[in-house]
N, C-alpha and C positions, 0 to 999 in steps of 0.2 A: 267691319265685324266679320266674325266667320260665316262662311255661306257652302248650304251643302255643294257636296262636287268640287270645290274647288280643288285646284292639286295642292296647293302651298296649306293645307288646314290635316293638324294631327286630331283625329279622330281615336276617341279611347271611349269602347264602352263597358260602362260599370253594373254590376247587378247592384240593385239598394237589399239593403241589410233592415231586419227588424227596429233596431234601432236607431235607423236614420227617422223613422216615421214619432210624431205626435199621437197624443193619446185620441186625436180626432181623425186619424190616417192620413193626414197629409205630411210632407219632407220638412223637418226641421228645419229655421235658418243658417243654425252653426251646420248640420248635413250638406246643405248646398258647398258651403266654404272645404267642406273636407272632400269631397268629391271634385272640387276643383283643383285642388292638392293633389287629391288622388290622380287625376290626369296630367298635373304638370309634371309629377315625376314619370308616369308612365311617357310624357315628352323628353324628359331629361335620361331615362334610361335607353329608350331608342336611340336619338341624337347624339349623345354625350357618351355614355358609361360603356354600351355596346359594341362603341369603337373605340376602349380604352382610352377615351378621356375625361377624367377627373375635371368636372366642374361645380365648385361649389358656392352656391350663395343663399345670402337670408333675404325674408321677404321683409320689403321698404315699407311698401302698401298695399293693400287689399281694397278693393268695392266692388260691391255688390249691388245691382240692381234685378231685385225681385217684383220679375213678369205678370207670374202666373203661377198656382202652385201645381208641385205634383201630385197628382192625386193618387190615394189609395189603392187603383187598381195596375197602377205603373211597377214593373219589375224590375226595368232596369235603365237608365238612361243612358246618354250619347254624350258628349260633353268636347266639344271642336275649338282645338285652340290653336293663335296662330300670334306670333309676335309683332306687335304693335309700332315697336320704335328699340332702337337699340342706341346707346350713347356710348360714354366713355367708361363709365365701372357699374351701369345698370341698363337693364333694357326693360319692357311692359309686354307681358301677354294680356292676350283678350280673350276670351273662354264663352262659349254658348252651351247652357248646361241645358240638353232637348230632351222631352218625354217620350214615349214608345210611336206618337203618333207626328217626332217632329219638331213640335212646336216649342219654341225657345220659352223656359220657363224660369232664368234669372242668366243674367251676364256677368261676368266679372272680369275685373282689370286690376293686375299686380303687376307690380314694380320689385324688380328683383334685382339686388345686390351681389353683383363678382368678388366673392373675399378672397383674402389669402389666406389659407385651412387651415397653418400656422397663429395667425396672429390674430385671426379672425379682423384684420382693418381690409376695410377697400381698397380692390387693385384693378387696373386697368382689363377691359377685356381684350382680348387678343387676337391679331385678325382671323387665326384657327376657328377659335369662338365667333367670330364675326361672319367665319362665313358658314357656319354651321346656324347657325340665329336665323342667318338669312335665306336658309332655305324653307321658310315658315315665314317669312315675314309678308304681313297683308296687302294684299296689293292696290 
């Protein structure tokens, strides 16, 4: 999993929104998943887009495991993701979504599909991709 400090862990931090939060102030479960979205593209815009490469894929799978909530007095979290395993036309990030004080308060692990933008079918990732992936990848 992601661990602060490490170098190989993209670190994205997000402010929460009024409407991430329940009507009892704590983060929504769907919030959690969109904030981890939120940071996989801020991963995919660093890595990919920034250096003019077009990478596109849809997500395979999604889970979530909720830690610990965040609580109402949290403004903005942390959210550390780092790629898990990279295959032939998918790879899995791992994501630790941390409150103001740190403390990891759900994980999540997606499975993300390389398509071709065309035809949207699955296509091989390429070792360009491959070694771009792997500069994130968990050690």
């Amino acid at each position: 999993m992601p661990s602060s400090g490490a170098s190989n862990v993209h670190v994205h931090e997000i402010p929460l929104r009024w409407g991430d939060f329940d009507r009892y102030g704590h983060v929504t479960n769907s919030a959690y998943i969109e904030l981890a979205q939120e940071a996989r593209l801020a991963f995919a815009q660093e890595f990919f887009y920034s250096q003019g490469h077009e990478f596109v894929v849809f997500v395979r799978r999604l889970e979530a495991d909720y830690v610990r909530p965040i609580l109402p007095n949290t403004t903005a979290v942390s959210v550390e993701t780092q790629v898990a395993r990279v295959g032939n036309t998918s790879f899995t990030t791992r994501q630790e979504i941390k409150d103001s004080q740190g403390r990891v308060c759900c994980t999540v692990e997606c499975v993300q599909v390389a398509v071709d933008n065309t035809t949207t079918s699955p296509r091989e990732i390429t070792q360009k991709e491959i070694g771009i992936l792997s500069q994130t990848v968990a050690q």
